[in-house]
PAZAKE-459641 format. One record per residue (C-alpha): x, y, z negated; residue number from 1. Coordinates in Angstrom, 1 decimal, padded with zeros to 4 digits. Layout:
<atom><c1>X</c1><c2>Y</c2><c3>Z</c3><i>NUM</i></atom>
...
//
This chain:
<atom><c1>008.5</c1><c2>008.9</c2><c3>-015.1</c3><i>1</i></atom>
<atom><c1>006.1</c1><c2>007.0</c2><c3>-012.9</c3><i>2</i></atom>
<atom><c1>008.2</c1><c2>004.0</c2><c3>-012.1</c3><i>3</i></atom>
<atom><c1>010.3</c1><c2>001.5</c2><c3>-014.1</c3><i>4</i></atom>
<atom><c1>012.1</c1><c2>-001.2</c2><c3>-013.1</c3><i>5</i></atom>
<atom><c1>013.6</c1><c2>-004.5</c2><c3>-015.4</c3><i>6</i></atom>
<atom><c1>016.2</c1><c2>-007.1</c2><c3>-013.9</c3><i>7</i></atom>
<atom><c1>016.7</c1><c2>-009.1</c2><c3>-016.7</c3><i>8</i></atom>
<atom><c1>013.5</c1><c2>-010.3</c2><c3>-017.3</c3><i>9</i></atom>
<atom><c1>011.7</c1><c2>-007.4</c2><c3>-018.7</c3><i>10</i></atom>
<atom><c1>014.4</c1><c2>-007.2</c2><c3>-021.8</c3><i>11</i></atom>
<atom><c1>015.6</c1><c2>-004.0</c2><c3>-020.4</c3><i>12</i></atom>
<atom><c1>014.3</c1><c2>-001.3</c2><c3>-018.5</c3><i>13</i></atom>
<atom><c1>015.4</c1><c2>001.8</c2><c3>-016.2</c3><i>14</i></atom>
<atom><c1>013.9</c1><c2>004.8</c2><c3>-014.6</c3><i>15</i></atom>
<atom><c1>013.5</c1><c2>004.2</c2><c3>-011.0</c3><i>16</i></atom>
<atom><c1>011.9</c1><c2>007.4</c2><c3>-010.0</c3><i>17</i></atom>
<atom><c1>013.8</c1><c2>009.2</c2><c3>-007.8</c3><i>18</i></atom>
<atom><c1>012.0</c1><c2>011.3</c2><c3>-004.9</c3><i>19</i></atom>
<atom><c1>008.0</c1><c2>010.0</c2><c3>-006.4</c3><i>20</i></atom>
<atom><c1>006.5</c1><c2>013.8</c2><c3>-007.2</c3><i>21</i></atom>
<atom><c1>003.4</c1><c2>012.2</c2><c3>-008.1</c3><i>22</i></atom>
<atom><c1>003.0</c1><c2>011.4</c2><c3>-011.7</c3><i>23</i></atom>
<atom><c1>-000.2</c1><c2>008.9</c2><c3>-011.4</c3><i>24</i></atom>
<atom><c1>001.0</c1><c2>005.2</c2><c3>-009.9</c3><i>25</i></atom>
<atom><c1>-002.0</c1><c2>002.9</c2><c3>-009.2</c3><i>26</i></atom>
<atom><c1>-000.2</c1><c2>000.4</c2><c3>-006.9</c3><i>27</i></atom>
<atom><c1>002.7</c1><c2>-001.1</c2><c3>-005.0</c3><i>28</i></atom>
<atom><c1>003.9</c1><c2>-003.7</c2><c3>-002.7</c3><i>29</i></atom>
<atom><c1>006.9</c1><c2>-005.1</c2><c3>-001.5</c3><i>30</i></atom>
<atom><c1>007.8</c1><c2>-005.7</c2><c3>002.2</c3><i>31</i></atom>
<atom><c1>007.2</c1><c2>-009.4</c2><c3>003.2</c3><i>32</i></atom>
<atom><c1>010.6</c1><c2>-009.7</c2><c3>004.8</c3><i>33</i></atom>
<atom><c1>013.0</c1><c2>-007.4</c2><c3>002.0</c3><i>34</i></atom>
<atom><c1>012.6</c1><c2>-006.9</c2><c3>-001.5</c3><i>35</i></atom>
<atom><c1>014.3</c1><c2>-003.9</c2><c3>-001.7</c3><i>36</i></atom>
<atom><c1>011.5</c1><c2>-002.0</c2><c3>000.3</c3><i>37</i></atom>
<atom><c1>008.5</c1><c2>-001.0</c2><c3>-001.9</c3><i>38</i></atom>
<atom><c1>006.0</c1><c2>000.9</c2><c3>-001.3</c3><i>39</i></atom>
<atom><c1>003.7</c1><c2>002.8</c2><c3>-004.2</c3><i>40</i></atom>
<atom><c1>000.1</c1><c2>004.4</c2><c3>-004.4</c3><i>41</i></atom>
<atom><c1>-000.8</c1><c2>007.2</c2><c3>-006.5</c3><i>42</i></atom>
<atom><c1>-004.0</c1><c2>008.7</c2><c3>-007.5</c3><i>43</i></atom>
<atom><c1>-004.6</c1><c2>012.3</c2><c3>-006.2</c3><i>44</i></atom>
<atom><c1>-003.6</c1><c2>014.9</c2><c3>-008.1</c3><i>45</i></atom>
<atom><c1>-003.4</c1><c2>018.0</c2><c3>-006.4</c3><i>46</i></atom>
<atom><c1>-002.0</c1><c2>018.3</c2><c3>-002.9</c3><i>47</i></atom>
<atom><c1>001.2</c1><c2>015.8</c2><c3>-004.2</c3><i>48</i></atom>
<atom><c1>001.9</c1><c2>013.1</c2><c3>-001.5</c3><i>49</i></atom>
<atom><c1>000.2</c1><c2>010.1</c2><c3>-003.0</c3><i>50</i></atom>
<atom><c1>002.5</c1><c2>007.2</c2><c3>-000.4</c3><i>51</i></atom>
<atom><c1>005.8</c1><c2>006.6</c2><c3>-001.7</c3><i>52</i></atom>
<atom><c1>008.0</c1><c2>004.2</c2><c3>-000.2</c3><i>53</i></atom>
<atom><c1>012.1</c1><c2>002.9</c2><c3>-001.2</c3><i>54</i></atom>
<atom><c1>014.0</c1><c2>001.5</c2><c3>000.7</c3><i>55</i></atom>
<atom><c1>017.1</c1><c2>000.7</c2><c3>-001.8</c3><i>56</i></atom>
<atom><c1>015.1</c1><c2>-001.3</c2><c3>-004.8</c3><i>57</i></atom>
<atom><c1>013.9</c1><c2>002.4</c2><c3>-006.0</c3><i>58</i></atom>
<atom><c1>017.1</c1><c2>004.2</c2><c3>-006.6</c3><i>59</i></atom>
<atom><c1>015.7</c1><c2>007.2</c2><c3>-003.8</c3><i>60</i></atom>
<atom><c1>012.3</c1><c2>007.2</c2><c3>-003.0</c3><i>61</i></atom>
<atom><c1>010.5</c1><c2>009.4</c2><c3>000.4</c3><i>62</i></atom>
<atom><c1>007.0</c1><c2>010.4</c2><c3>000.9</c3><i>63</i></atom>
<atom><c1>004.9</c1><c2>009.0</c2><c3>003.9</c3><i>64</i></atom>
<atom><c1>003.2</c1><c2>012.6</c2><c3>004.2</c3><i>65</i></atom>
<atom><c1>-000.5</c1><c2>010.9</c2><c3>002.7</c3><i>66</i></atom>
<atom><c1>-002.4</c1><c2>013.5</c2><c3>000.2</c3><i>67</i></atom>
<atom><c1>-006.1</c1><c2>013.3</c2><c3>-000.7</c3><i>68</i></atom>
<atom><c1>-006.6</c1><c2>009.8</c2><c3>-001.5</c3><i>69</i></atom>
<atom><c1>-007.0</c1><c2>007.5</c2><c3>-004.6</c3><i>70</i></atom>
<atom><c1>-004.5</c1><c2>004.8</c2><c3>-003.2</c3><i>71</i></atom>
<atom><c1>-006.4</c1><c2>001.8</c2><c3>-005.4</c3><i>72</i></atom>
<atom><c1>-004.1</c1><c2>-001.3</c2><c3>-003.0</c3><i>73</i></atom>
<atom><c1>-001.5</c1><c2>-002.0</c2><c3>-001.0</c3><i>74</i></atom>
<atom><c1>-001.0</c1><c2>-004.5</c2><c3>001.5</c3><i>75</i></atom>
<atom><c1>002.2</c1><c2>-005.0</c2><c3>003.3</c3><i>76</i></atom>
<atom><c1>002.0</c1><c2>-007.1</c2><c3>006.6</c3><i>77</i></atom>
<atom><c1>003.8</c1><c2>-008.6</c2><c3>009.7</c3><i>78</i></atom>
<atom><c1>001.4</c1><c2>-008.5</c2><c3>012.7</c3><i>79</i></atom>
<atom><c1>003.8</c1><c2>-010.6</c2><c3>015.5</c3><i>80</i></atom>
<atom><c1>002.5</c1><c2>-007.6</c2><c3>018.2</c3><i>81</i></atom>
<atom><c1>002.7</c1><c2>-004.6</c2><c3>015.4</c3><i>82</i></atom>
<atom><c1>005.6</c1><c2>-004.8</c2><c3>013.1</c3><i>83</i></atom>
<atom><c1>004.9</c1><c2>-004.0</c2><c3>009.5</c3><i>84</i></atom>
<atom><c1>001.3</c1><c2>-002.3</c2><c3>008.5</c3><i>85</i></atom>
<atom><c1>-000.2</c1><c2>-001.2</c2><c3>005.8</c3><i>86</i></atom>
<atom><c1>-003.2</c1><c2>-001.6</c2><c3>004.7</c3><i>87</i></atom>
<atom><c1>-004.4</c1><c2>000.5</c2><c3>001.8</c3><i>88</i></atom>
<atom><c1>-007.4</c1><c2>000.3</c2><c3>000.1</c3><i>89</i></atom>
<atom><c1>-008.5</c1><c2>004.0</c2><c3>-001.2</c3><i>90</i></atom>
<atom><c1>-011.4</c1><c2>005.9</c2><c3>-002.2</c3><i>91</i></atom>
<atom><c1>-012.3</c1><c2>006.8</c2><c3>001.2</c3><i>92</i></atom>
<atom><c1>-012.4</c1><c2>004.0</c2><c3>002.8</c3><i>93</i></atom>
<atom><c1>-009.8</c1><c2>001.4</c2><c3>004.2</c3><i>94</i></atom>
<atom><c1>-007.2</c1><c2>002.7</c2><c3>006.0</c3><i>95</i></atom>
<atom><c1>-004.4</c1><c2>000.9</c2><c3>007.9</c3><i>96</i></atom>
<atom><c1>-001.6</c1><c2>002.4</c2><c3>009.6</c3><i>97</i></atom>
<atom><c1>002.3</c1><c2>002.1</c2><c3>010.0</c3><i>98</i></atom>
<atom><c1>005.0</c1><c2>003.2</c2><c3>008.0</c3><i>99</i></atom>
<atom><c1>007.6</c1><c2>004.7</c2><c3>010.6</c3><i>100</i></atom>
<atom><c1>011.0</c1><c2>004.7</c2><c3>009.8</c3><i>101</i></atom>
<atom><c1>013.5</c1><c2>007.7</c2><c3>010.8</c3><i>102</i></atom>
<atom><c1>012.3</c1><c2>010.8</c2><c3>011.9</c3><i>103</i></atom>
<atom><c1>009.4</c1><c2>009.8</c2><c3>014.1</c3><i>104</i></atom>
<atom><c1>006.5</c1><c2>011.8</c2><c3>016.0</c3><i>105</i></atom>
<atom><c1>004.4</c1><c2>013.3</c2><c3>013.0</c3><i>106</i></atom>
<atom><c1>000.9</c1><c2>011.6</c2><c3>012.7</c3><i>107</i></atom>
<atom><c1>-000.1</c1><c2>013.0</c2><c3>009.8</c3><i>108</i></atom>
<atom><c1>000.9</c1><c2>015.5</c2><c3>008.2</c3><i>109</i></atom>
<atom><c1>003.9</c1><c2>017.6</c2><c3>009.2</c3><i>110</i></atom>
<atom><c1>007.4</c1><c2>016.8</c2><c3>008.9</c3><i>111</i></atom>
<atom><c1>008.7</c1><c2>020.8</c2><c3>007.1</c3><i>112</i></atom>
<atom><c1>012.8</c1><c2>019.8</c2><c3>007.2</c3><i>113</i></atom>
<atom><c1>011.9</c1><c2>018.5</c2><c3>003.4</c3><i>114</i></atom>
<atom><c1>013.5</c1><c2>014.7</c2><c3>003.9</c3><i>115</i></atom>
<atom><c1>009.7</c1><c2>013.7</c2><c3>004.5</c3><i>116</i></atom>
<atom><c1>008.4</c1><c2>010.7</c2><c3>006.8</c3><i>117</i></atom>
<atom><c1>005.9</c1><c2>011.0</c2><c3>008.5</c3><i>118</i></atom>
<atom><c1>003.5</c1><c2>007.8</c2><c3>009.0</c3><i>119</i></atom>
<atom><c1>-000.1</c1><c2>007.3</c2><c3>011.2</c3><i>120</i></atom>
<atom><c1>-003.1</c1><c2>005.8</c2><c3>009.4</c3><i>121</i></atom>
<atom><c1>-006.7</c1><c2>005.3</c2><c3>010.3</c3><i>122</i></atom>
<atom><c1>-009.9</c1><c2>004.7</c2><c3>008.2</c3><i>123</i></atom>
<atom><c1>-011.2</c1><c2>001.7</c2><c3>009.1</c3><i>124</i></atom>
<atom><c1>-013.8</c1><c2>001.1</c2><c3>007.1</c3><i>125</i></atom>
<atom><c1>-015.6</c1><c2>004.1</c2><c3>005.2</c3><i>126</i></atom>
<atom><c1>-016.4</c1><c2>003.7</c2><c3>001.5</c3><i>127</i></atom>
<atom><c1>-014.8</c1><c2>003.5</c2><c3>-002.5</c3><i>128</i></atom>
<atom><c1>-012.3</c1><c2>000.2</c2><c3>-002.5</c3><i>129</i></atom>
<atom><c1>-010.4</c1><c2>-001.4</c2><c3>-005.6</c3><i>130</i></atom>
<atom><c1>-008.8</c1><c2>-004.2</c2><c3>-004.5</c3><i>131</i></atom>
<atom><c1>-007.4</c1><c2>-006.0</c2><c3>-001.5</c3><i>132</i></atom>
<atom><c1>-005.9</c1><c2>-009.7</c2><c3>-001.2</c3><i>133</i></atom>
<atom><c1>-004.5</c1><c2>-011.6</c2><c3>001.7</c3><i>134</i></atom>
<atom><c1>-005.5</c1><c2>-015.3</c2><c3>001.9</c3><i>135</i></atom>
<atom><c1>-002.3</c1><c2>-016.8</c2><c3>003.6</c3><i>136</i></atom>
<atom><c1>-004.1</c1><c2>-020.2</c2><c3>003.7</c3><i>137</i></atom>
<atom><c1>-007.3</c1><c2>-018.9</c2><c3>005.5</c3><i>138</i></atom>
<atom><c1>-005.0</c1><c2>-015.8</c2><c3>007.2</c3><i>139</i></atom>
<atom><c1>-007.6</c1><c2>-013.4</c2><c3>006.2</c3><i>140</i></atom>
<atom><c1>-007.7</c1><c2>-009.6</c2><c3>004.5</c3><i>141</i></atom>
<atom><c1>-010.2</c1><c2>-009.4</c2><c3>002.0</c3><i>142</i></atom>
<atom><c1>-011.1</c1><c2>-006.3</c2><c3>000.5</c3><i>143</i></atom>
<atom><c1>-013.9</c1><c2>-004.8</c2><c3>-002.4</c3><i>144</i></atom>
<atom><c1>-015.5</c1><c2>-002.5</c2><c3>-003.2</c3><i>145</i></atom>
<atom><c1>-018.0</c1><c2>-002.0</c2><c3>-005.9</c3><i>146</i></atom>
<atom><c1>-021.0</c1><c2>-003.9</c2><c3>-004.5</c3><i>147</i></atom>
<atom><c1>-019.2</c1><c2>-006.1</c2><c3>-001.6</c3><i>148</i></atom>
<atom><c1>-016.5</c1><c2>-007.9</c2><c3>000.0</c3><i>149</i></atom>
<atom><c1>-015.4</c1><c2>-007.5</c2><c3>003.2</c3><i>150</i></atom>
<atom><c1>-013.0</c1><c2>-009.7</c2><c3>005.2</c3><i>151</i></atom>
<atom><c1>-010.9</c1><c2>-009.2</c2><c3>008.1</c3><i>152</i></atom>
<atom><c1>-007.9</c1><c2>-010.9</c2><c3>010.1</c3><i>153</i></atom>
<atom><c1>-006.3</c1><c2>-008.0</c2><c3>011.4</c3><i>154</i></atom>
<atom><c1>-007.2</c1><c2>-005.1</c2><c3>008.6</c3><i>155</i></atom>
<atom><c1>-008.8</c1><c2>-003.7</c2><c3>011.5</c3><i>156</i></atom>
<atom><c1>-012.1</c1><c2>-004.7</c2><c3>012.0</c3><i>157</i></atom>
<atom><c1>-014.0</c1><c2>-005.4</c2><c3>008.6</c3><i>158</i></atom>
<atom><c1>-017.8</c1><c2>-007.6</c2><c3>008.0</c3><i>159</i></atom>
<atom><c1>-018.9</c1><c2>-008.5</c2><c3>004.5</c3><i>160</i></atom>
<atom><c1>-017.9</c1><c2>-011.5</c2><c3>003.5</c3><i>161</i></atom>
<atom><c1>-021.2</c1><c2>-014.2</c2><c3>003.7</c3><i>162</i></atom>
<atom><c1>-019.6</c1><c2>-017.1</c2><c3>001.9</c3><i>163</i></atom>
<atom><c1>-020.4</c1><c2>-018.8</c2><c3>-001.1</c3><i>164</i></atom>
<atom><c1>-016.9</c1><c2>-019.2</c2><c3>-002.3</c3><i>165</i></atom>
<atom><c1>-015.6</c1><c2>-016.3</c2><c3>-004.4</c3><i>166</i></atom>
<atom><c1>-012.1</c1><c2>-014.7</c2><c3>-003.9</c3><i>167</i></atom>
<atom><c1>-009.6</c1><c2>-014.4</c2><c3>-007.1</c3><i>168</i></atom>
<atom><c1>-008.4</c1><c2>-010.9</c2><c3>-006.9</c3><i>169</i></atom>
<atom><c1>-006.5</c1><c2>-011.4</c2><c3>-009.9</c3><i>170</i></atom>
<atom><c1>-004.8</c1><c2>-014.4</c2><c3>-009.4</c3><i>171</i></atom>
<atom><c1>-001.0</c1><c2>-015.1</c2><c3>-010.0</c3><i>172</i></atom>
<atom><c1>-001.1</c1><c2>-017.2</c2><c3>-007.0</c3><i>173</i></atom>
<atom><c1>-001.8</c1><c2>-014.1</c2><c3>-005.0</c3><i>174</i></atom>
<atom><c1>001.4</c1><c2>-012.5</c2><c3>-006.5</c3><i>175</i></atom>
<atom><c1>003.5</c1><c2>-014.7</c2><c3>-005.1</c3><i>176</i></atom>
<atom><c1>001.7</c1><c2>-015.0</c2><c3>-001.6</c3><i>177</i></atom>
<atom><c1>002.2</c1><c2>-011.6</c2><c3>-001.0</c3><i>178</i></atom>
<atom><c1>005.7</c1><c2>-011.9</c2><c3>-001.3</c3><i>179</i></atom>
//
């Protein structure tokens, strides 16, 4: 089981796991405006989906038709002009793109009558990225990989990041930002 989730604190814990035929979680996030909406990255294994997304708290889960990537980050975010977008940050490259809801236009992929949704994502920026982290109080995306970081303000377009200060990836203050 990929997925478990706790609701008492991490005393207890329950197989959420539903729908996920990927085996190999690197990654979630949660939509900034409901908590019950998650979405996880796998590792590729195979041709298995490797975009999950819940929308009940991660009783069911559906695949956003995305295979061939390490998904290493997530980043769920409200663009006024855009909606929701997500920006992943994958072995490839960055890619950004929106997760559709319903039975939309396939973008990628093909929708085969299999409960699967269909989503649109670009690469935006070629190359191997770990981590990604958006700075609410200086409303940037940053992003690394293994020699750089890059930074943008709309996950769109991406320059390295020329700045003496350094970026906490890891920090718990970043947790609860993304929220």
């Amino acid at each position: 089981m990929p997925v478990w989730k706790s609701e008492d604190g991490g005393q207890t814990w329950e197989p959420k796991s539903y729908g996920i035929t990927n085996t190999r979680p690197l990654c979630f996030a949660m939509d900034p405006f409901n908590s019950s909406i998650v979405y996880l990255g796998c590792k590729s294994f195979k041709d298995k989906p490797v975009l999950f997304r819940t929308n009940d708290g991660g009783f069911r889960w559906e695949r956003l038709n995305l295979s061939g990537y390490d998904i290493n980050d997530i980043l769920a975010l409200f663009f006024p002009d855009e909606g929701i977008i997500l920006i992943l940050a994958t072995d490839k490259g960055i890619l950004r793109g929106k997760p559709y809801y319903g039975n939309p236009r396939p973008q990628v992929g093909k929708d085969k009558g299999r409960g699967e949704t269909c989503s649109s994502f670009v690469i935006v920026k070629e190359g191997n990225f770990k981590l990604l982290k958006y700075d609410k109080r200086l409303n940037k995306i940053f992003a690394k990989s293994a020699d750089k970081i890059y930074q943008s303000v709309d996950g769109k377009k991406w320059q390295v990041y020329r700045s003496s200060d350094s970026i906490d990836f890891f920090g718990i203050s970043d947790i609860i930002k993304r929220r």
